[in-house]
matplotlib code that plots the C-alpha trace (Angstrom):
import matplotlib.pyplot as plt

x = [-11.9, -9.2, -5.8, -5.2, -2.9, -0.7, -0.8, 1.7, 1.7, 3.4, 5.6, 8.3, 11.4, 13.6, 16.4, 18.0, 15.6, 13.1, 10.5, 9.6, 7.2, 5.4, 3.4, 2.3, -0.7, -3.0, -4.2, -4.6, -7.0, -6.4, -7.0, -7.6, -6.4, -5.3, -4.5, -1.2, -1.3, 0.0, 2.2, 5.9, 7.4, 4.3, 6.3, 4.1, 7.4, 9.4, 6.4, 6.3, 10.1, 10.5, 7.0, 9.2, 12.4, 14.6, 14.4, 14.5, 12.3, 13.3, 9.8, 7.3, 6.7, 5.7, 3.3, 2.5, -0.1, 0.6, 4.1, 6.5, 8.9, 12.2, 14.3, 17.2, 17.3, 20.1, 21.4, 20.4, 16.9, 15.7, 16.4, 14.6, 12.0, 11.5, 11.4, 8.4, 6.1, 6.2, 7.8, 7.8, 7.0, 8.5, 7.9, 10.2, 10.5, 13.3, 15.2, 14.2, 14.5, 18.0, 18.8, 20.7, 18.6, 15.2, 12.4, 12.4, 15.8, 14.5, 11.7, 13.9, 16.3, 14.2, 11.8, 15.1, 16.5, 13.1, 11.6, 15.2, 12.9, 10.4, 10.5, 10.6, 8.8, 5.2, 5.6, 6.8, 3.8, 1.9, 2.8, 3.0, 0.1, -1.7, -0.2, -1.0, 1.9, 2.4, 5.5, 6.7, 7.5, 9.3, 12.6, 12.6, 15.3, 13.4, 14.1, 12.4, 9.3, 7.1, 6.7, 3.1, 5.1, 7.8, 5.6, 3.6, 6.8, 8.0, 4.4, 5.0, 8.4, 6.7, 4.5, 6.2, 7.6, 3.9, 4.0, 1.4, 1.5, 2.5, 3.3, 3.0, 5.1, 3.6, 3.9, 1.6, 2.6, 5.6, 2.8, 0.0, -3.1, -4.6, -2.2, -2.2, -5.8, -4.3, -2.3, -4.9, -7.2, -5.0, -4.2, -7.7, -7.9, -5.1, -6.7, -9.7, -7.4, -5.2, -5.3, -2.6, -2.7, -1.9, -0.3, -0.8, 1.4, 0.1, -0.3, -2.9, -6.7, -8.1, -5.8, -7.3, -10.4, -10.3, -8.4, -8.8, -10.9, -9.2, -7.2, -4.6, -4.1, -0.2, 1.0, 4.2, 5.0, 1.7, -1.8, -4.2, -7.0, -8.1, -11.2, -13.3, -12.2, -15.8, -16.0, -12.9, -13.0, -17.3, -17.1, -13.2, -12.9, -9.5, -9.0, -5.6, -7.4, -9.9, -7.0, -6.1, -9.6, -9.3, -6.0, -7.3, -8.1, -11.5, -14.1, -14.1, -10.6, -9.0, -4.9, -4.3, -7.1, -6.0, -2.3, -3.9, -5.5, -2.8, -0.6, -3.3, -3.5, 0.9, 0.1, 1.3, -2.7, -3.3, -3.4, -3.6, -6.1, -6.4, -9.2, -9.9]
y = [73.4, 72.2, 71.5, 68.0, 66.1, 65.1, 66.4, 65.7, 67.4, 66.6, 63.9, 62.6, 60.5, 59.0, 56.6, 57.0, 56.6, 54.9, 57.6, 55.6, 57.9, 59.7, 63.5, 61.8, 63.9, 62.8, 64.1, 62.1, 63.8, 64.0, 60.4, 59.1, 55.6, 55.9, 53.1, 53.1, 49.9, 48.1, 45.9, 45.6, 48.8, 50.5, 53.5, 53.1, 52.0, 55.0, 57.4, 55.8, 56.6, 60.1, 60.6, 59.5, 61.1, 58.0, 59.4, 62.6, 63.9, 65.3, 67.6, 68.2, 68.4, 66.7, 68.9, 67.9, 70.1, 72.6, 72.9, 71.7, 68.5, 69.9, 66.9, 67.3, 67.9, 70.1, 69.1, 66.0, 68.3, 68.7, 65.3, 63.9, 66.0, 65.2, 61.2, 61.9, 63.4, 60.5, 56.7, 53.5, 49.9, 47.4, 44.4, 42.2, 43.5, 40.9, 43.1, 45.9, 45.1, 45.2, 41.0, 41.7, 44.0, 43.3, 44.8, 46.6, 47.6, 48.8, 50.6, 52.7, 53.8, 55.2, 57.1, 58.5, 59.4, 61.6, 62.7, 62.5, 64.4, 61.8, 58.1, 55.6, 53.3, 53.9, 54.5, 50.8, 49.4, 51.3, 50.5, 47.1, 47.0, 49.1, 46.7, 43.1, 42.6, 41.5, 42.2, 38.8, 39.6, 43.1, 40.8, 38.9, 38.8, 39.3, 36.0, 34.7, 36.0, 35.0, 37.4, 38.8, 39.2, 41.1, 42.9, 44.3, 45.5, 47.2, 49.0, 49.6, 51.2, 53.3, 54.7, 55.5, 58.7, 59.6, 60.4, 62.1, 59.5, 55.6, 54.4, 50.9, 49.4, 46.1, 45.6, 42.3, 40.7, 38.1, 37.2, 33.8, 34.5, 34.4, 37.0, 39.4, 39.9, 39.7, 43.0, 44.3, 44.8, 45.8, 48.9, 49.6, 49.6, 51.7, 54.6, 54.3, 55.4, 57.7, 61.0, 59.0, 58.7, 55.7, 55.1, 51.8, 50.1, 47.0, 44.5, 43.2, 44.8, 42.5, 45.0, 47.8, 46.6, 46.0, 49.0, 52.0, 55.2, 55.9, 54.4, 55.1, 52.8, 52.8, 51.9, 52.9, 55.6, 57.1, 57.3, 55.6, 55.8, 57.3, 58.0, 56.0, 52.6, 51.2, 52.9, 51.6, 48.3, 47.9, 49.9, 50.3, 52.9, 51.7, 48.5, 48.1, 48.0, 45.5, 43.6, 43.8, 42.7, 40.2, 38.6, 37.6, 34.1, 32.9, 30.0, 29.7, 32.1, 31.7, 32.6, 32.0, 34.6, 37.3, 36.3, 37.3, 40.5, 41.7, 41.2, 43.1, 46.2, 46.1, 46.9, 49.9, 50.5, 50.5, 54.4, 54.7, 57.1, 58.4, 59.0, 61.3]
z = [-46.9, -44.1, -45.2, -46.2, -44.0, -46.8, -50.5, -53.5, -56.8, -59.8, -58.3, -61.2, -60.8, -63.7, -63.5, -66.8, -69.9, -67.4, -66.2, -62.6, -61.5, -63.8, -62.9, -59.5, -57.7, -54.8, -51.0, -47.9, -45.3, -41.4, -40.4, -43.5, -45.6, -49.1, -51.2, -54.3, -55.8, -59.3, -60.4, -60.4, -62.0, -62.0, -59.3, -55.8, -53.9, -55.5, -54.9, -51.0, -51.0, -52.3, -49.6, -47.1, -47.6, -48.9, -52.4, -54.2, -56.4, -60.0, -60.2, -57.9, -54.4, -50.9, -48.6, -44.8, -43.5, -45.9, -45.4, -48.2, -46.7, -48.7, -50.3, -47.8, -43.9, -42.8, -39.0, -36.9, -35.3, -38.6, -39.6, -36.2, -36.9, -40.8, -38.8, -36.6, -39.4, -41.4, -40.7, -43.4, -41.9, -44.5, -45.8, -44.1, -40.9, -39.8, -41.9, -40.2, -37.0, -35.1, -34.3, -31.3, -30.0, -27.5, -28.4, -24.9, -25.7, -29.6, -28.3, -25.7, -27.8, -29.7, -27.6, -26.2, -29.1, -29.8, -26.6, -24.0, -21.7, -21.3, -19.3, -21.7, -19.6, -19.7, -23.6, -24.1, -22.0, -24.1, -27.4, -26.8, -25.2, -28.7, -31.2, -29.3, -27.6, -24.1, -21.3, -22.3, -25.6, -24.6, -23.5, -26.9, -30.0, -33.2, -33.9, -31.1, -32.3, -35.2, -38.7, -37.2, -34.1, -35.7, -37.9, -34.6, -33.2, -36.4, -35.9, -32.5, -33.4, -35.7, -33.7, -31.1, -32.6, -33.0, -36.8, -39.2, -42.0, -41.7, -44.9, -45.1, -48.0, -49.1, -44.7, -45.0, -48.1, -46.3, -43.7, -43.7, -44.7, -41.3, -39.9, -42.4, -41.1, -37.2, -38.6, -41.0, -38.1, -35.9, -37.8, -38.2, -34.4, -34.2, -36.9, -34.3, -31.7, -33.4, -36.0, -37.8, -41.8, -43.6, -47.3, -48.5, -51.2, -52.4, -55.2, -52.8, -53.7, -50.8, -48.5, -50.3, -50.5, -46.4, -45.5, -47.7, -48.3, -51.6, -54.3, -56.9, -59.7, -61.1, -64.0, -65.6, -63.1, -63.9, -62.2, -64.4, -62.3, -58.9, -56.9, -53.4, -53.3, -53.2, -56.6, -58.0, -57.0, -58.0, -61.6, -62.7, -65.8, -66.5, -68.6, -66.2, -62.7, -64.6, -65.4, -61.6, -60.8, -63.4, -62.1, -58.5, -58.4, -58.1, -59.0, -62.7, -63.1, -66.1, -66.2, -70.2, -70.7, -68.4, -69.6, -73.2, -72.0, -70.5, -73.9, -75.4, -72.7, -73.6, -77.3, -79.1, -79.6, -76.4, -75.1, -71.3, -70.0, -66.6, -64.3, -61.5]

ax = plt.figure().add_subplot(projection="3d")
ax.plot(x, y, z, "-o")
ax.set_aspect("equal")
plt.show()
């Protein structure tokens, strides 16, 4: 069997007596779409973190095509280099995004700052171009643009560094309805048209549901269940992701009744299992 694109083993971070991530293990293959989701304080931002280099690990270890990603970079190459294996899109990308900058301006920078060699110029079409974006927009303020606007350019940023693994950190939650599918289909194109990997961290099972080969189910810093999201979503093992299931609103939903199952799931008799 080929190396796996990505692979963590044993992942664990505390913060104090809080254990936020919990003996946290999973693969994403070449091209693939893997899924973390759970609720607040469940660990899939800090796991997204210490995968992307923004936090450090207390045991275990991050592998990108079987090499390990060591906690620290030593010297601006390494740390450039560390940037184009794996980049983060956000969840507010107005936050993200320079305000004074235009995204012409955004985009140069940092295609110089990675390939000096190359002419920024053609790259810029082109990443516009891949993420929806016309010439018109290249000469805009981020505030001049709209949150599915921004959202495409902190894609475009992204990408232009032409990374392994985009992890996407809840990158569609601040958006309408309608454009988080604008977005959600647009990365799809963009896995069509690239080896890239994605790492989704949601709340959202619709993303997952819409976007994903595989899924992880947090909870407590731990993995609680795992496997194809198909599976997952159609036959849960875990009484927590039927909980999940259970909390999405729908004809005949009840919210004092998933409010009492989840009490119930929060008991000292309740004993998590986990699934593989």
């Amino acid at each position: 069997m080929s190396e796996p694109l990505l692979s963590v083993t044993g992942l664990s971070r505390a913060f104090g007596a809080v254990r936020a991530v919990d003996d946290v293990s999973f693969t994403l293959p070449e091209g693939g779409s893997l899924g973390i989701v759970g609720g607040s304080g469940s660990g899939k931002t800090t796991t997204a973190r210490i995968v992307v280099g923004l936090e450090r690990a207390d045991e275990g270890e991050v592998r990108l095509r079987g090499r390990v990603r060591p906690a620290r970079a030593r010297g601006r190459a390494e740390r450039l280099a560390r940037a184009r294996e794996v980049q983060m899109v956000f969840q507010d990308p107005y936050l993200s995004l320079d305000p004074r900058t235009t995204v012409d301006r955004m985009l140069r920078e940092t295609l110089r700052l990675h390939f000096p060699d190359r002419d920024p110029a053609p790259r810029v079409r082109e990443l516009l171009d891949q993420v929806g974006l016309g010439t018109r927009a290249a000469g805009a303020l981020p505030k001049a643009l709209s949150g599915g606007q921004r959202q495409r350019v902190a894609i475009a940023r992204a990408l232009a560094v032409e990374p392994a693994v985009l992890v996407l950190d809840e990158a569609v939650a601040a958006l309408d309805v309608s454009v988080q599918a604008q977005i959600l289909n647009l990365l799809a194109d963009i896995r069509e048209q690239t080896p890239v990997g994605y790492l989704f961290i949601t709340h959202d099972l619709g993303v997952v549901r819409c976007v994903t080969d595989e899924v992880l189910v947090m909870r407590h810093g731990r993995v609680v269940e795992a496997g194809a999201t198909a599976r997952v979503l159609a036959a849960p093992h875990h009484p927590y992701t039927r909980l999940l299931l259970d909390s999405v609103p729908r004809p005949g939903w009840n919210p004092a009744r998933i409010a009492a199952a989840r009490q119930e799931l929060s008991s000292p008799q309740a004993t998590p299992t986990q699934e593989a």
